[in-house]
Steps between C-alpha positions, in 0.01 A plus 500: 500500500311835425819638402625284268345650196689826591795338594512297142413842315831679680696216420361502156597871461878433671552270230394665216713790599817279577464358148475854341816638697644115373439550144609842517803393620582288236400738230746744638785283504363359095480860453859554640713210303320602156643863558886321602425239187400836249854658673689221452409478107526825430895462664523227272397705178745789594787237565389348144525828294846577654 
């Protein structure tokens, strides 16, 4: 039991970092399909003006 404060401050600090590497996740892949969604209108402007 004289542990547990440092155990719940480790496990504090585990999850905090699995929720940064989680959000960063997600903003890479948001990141990724705006750059394929900005590709894919730009195709659809060149196809337009042909």
């Amino acid at each position: 039991m004289k542990n547990l404060p440092k155990l719940l401050k480790r496990l504090s600090v585990v999850f905090i970092l699995i929720a940064i590497v989680a959000v960063a996740g997600l903003g890479c892949h948001t990141a990724n399909g705006f750059g394929q969604d900005m590709k894919d209108a730009g195709q659809g402007i060149q196809n337009g003006t042909k």
